[in-house]
N, C-alpha and C positions, 0 to 999 in steps of 0.2 A: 890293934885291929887295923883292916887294910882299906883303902875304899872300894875295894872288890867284895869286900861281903854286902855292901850295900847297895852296888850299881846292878850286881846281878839280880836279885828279886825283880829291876823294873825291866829288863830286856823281855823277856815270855810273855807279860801281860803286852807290850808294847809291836810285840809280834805278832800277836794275838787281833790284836786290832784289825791289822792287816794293813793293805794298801789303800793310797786314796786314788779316788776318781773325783772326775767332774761328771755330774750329771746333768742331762737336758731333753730336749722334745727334738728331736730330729723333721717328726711335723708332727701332726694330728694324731695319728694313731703311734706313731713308735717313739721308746725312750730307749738311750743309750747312755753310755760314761767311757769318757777317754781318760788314760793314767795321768797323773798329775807330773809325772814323771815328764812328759811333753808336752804338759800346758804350761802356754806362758804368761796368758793374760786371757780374760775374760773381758770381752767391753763392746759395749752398744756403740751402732756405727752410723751416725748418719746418711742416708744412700747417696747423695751430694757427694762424699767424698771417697764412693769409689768411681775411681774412672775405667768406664769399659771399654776393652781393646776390641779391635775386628777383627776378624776371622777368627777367633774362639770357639773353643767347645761351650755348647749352652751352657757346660752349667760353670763356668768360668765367670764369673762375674766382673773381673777388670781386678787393677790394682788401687791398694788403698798403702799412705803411709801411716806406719806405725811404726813411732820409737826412733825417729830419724832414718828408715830404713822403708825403702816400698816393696812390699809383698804382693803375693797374687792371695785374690780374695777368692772360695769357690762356694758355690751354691750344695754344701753337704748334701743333704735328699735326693737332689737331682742328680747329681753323681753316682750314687750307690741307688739308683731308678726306681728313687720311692717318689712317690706324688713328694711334689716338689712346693716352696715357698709361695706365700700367698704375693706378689709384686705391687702390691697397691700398698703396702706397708710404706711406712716414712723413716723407719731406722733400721739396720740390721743385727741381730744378734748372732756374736760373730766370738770364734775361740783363736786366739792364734795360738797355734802348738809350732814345737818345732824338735826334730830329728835333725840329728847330727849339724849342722849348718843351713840349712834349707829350715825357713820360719812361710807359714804358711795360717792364712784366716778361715775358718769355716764357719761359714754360716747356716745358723741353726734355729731351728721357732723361739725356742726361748732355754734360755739357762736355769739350773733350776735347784743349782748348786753339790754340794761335794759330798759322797756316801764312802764308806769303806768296808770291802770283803777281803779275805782273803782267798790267792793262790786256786787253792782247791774249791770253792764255791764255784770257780766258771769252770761250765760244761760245753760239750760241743756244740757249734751253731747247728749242725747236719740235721737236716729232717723238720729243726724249728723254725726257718726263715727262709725265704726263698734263695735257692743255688746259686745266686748272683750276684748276692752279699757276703756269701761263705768267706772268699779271697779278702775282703776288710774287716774282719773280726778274727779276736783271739777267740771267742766263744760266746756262751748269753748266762746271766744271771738272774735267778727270781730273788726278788726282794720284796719282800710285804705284797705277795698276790701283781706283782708283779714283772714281767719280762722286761728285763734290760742288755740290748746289744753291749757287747764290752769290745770298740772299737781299737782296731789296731793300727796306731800314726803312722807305723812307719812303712806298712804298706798302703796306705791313704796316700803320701809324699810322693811314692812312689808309680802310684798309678802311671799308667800307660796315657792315660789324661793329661797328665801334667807333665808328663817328658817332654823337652823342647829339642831332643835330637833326631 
């Protein structure tokens, strides 16, 4: 007998599972989930220790070190021009993802931990969220009565926001 009779029975159910995300509150009204694929860390930031630059776009929040490495921090919501973070807040919840070499912090209402669909459950964002968010999403997902944006990192990194040339 081979160990191939045996490893294949758990690949299908294991595929079946699907993919993981992170999920969270983007603010008040909207939840989203970035792949896990681009997340690096999860972790509550004290605001103290992001320092904000000048002449930034608002929703730039400055930079924070994480991991011996200083990243730029951005205000997620206020980026993608949704009502934006509450600032009386005293810590931030913050994801740092990162594409290709570029590591990057978003912050978010609150994290709210990791779901898994697969592939085919996300549908197109068109028609269910405002045109303006289309360009950072792979599409949206219902899960249990509700809509979850399935954001996409690596047009986030990319933004026109974040380009410093």
């Amino acid at each position: 007998m081979t160990n191939a009779n045996i490893t294949l029975p758990l690949k299908p159910t294991q595929t079946n599972l699907g993919d993981g995300y992170l999920k969270f509150q983007l603010n008040q009204q909207t939840a989203a989930v970035l792949s896990m694929k681009h997340t690096q860390e999860a972790v509550i930031v004290p605001i103290e220790y992001v320092t904000s630059m000048p002449n930034m776009p608002s929703c730039i929040l400055g930079l924070m070190n994480w991991r011996s490495r200083t990243i730029w921090v951005v205000d997620l919501p206020r980026m993608l021009n949704l009502e934006s973070l509450d600032y009386r807040v005293r810590q931030y919840s913050a994801i740092v993802i990162q594409v290709e070499s570029l590591v990057l912090g978003l912050v978010v209402q609150e994290i709210k931990g990791t779901t898994k669909f697969i592939p085919d459950d996300i549908h197109s964002p068109i028609g269910q969220v405002a045109s303006s968010l289309v360009p950072y999403l792979c599409g949206c997902v219902v899960q249990q009565q509700e809509i979850l944006l399935v954001l996409d990192a690596l047009a986030i990194v990319q933004s026109s926001i974040l380009r410093s040339d």
